[in-house]
LUMDO-480781 format. One record per atom (N, C-alpha, C): residue number from 1; chain; atom name; x, y, z. Coordinates in steps of 0.1 Angstrom, whole numbers, plus 5000, padded with zeros to 4 digits. Atoms other than C-alpha are relative to their C-alpha. Layout:
BEGIN
   resi   chain   name      X      Y      Z
    NUM       A     CA      X      Y      Z
...
END
This chain:
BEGIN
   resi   chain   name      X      Y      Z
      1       A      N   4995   4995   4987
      1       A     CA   2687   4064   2339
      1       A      C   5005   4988   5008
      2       A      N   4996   5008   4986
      2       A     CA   2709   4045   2364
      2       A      C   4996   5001   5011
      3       A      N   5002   4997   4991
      3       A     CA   2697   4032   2393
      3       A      C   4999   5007   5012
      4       A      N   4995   4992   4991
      4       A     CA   2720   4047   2414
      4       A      C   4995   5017   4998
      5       A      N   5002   4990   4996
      5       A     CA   2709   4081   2402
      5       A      C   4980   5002   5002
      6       A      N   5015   5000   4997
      6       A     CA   2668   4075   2405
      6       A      C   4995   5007   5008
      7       A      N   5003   4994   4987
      7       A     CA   2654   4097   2427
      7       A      C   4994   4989   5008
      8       A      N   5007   5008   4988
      8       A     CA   2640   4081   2460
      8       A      C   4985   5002   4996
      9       A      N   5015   5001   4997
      9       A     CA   2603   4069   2460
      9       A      C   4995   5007   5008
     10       A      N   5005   4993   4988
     10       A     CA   2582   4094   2479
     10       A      C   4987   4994   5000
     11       A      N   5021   5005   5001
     11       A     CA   2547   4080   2493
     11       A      C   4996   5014   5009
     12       A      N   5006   4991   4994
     12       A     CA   2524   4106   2500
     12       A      C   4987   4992   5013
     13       A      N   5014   5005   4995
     13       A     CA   2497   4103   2526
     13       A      C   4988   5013   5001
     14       A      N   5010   4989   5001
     14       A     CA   2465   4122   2523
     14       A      C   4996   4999   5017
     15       A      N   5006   4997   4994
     15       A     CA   2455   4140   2552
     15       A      C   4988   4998   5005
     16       A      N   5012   5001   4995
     16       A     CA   2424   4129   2576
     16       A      C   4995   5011   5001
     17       A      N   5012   4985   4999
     17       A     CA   2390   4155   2580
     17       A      C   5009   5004   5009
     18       A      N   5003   4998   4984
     18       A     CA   2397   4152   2615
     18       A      C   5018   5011   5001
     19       A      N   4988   4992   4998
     19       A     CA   2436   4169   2610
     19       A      C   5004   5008   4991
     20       A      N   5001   4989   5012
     20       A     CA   2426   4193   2582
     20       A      C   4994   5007   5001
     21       A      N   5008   4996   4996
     21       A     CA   2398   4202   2601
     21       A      C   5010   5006   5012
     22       A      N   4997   4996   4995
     22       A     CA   2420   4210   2630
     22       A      C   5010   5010   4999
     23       A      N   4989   4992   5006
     23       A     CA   2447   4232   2606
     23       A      C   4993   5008   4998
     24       A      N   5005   4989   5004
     24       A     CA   2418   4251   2595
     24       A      C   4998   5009   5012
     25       A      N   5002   4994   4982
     25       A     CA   2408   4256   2636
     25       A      C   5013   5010   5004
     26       A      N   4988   4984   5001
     26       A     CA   2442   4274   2639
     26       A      C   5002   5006   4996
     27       A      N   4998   4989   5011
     27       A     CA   2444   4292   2608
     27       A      C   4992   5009   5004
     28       A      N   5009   4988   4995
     28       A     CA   2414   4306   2619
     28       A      C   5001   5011   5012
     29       A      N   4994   4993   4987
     29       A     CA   2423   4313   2653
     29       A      C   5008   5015   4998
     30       A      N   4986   4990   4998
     30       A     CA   2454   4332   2640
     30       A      C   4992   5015   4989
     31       A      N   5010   4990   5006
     31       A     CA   2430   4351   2618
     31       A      C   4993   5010   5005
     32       A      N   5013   4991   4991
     32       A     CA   2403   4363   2638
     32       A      C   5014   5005   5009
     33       A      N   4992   4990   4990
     33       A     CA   2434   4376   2662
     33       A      C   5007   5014   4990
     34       A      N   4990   4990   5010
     34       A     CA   2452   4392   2634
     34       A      C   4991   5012   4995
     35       A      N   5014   4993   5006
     35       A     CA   2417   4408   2617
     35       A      C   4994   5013   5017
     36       A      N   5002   4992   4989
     36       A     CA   2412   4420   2654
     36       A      C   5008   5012   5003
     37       A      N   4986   4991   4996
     37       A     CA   2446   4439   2663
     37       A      C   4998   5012   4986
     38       A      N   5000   4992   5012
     38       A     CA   2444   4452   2626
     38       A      C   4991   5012   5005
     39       A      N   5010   4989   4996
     39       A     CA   2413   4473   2636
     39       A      C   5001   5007   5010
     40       A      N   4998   4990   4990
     40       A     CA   2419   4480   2668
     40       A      C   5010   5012   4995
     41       A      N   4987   4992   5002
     41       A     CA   2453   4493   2654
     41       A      C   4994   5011   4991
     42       A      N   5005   4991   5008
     42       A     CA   2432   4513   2623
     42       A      C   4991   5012   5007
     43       A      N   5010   4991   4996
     43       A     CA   2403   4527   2644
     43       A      C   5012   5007   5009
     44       A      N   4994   4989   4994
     44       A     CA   2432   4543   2667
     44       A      C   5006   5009   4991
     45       A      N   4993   4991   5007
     45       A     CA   2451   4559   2637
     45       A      C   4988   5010   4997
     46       A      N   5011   4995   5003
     46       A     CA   2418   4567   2620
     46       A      C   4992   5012   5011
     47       A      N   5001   4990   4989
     47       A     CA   2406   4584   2651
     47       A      C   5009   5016   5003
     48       A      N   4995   4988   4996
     48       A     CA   2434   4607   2656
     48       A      C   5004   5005   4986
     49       A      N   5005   4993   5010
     49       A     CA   2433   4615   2615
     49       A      C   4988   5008   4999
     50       A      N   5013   4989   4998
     50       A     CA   2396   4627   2620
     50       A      C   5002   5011   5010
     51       A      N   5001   4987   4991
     51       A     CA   2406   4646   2650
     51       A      C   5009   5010   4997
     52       A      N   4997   4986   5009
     52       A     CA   2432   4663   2630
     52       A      C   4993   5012   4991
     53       A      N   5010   4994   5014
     53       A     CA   2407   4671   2599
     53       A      C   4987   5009   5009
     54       A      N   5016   4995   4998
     54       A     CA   2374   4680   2622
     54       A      C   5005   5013   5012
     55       A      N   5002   4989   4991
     55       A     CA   2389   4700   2652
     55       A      C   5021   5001   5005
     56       A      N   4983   4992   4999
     56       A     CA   2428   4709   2649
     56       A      C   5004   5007   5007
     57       A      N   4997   4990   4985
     57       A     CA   2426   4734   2678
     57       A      C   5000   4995   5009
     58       A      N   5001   5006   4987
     58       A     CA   2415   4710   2704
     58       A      C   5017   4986   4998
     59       A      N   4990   5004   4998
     59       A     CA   2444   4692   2692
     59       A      C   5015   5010   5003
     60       A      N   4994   4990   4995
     60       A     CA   2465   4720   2696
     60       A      C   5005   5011   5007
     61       A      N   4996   4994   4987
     61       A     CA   2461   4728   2728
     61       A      C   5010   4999   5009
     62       A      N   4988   4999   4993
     62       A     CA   2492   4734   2749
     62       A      C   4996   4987   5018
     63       A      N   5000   5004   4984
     63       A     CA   2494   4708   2778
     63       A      C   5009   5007   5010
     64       A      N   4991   4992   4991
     64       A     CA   2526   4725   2790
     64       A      C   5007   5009   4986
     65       A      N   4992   4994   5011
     65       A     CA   2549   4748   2771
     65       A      C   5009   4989   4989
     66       A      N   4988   5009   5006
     66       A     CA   2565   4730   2739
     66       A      C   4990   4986   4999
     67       A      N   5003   5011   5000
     67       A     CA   2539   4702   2744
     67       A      C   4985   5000   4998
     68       A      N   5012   4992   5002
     68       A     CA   2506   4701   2729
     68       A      C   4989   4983   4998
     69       A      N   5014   5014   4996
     69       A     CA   2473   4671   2730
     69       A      C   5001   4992   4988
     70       A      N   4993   5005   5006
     70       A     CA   2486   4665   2698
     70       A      C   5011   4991   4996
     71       A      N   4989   5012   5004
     71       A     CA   2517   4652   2702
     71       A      C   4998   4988   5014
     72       A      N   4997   5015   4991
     72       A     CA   2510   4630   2733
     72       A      C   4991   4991   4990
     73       A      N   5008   5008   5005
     73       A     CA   2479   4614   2710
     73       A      C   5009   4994   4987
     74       A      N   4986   5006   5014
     74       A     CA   2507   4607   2685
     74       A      C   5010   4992   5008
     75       A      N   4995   5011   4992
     75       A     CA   2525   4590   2709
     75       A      C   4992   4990   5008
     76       A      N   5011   5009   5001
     76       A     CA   2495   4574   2719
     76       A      C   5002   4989   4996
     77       A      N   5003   5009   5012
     77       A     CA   2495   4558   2688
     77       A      C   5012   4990   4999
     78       A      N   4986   5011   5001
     78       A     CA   2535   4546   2688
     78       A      C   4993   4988   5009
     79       A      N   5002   5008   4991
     79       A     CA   2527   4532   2719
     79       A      C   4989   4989   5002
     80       A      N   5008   5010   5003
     80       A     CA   2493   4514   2709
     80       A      C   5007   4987   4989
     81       A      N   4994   5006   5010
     81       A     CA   2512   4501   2680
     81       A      C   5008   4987   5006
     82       A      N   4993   5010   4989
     82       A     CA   2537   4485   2706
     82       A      C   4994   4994   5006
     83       A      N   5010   5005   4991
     83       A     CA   2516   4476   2728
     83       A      C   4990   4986   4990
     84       A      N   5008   5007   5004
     84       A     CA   2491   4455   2704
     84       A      C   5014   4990   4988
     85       A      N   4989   5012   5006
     85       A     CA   2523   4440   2686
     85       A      C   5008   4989   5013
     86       A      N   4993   5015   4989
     86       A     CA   2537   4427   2720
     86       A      C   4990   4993   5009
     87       A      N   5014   5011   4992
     87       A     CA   2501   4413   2730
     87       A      C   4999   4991   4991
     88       A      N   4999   5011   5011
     88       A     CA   2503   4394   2695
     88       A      C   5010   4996   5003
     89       A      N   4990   5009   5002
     89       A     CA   2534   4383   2702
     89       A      C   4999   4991   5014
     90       A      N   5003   5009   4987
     90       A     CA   2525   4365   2742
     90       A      C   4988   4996   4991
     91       A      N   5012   5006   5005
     91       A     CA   2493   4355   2725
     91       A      C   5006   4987   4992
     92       A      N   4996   5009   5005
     92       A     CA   2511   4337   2699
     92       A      C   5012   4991   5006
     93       A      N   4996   5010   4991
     93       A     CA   2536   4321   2723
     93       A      C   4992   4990   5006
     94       A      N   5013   5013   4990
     94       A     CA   2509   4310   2747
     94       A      C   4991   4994   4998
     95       A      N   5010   5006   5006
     95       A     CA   2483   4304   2725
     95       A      C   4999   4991   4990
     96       A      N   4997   4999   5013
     96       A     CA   2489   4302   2689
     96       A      C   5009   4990   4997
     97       A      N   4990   5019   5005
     97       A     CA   2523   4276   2688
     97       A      C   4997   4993   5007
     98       A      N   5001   5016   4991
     98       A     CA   2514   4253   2717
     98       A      C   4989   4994   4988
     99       A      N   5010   5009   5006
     99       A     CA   2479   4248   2692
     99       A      C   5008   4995   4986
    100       A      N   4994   5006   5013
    100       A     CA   2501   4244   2660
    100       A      C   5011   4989   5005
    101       A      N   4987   5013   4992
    101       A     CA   2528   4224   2682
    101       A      C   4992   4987   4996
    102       A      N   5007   5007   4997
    102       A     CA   2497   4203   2690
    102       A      C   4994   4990   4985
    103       A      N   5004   5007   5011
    103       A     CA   2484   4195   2653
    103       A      C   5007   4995   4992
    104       A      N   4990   5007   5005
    104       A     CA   2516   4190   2643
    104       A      C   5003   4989   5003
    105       A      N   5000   5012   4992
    105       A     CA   2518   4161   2667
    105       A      C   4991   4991   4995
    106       A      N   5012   5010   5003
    106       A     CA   2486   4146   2656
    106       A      C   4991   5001   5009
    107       A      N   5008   4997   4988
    107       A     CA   2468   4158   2685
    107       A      C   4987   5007   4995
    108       A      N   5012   4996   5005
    108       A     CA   2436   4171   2684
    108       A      C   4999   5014   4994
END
């Protein structure tokens, strides 16, 4: 092989505890938020699946004509949905990249 086509020497550097330990500290972070939302988000669907299956009439009671406890708790649920996606999403702004900004820097 000709010099000219050699690839470039790459030096690696191994990672210190102290900034492998701080990648796992965010990972985690973003974990435990994500494992959280998840459930909150399950126990609200889960919820209004059992109250389908156990008591179908109390969901089928008329709030107004055309409109029944049913479908607002179903819109409920869009709306939890939204809601706990646009709290992950300020979380991860405010929280979440400034700490990955930060390890990326070398920071603590």
């Amino acid at each position: 092989m000709t010099p000219e086509l050699a690839a470039p020497a790459v030096t690696a550097t191994t990672p210190s505890n102290e900034s492998m330990n701080a990648v796992r500290a965010v990972a985690s972070m973003r974990w435990r938020m994500a494992i959280v939302l998840s459930l909150l988000m399950l126990v609200t669907y889960f919820a209004f699946v059992l109250g389908i299956a156990f008591d179908k009439p109390a969901l089928g009671t008329l709030i107004t004509q055309g409109l029944s406890v049913g479908i607002v708790l179903g819109a409920g649920i869009i709306l939890t949905a939204f809601g706990l996606t646009a709290f992950y999403a300020w979380w991860a702004n405010r929280v979440y990249d400034p700490a990955l900004d930060e390890v990326a820097r070398g920071g603590p």
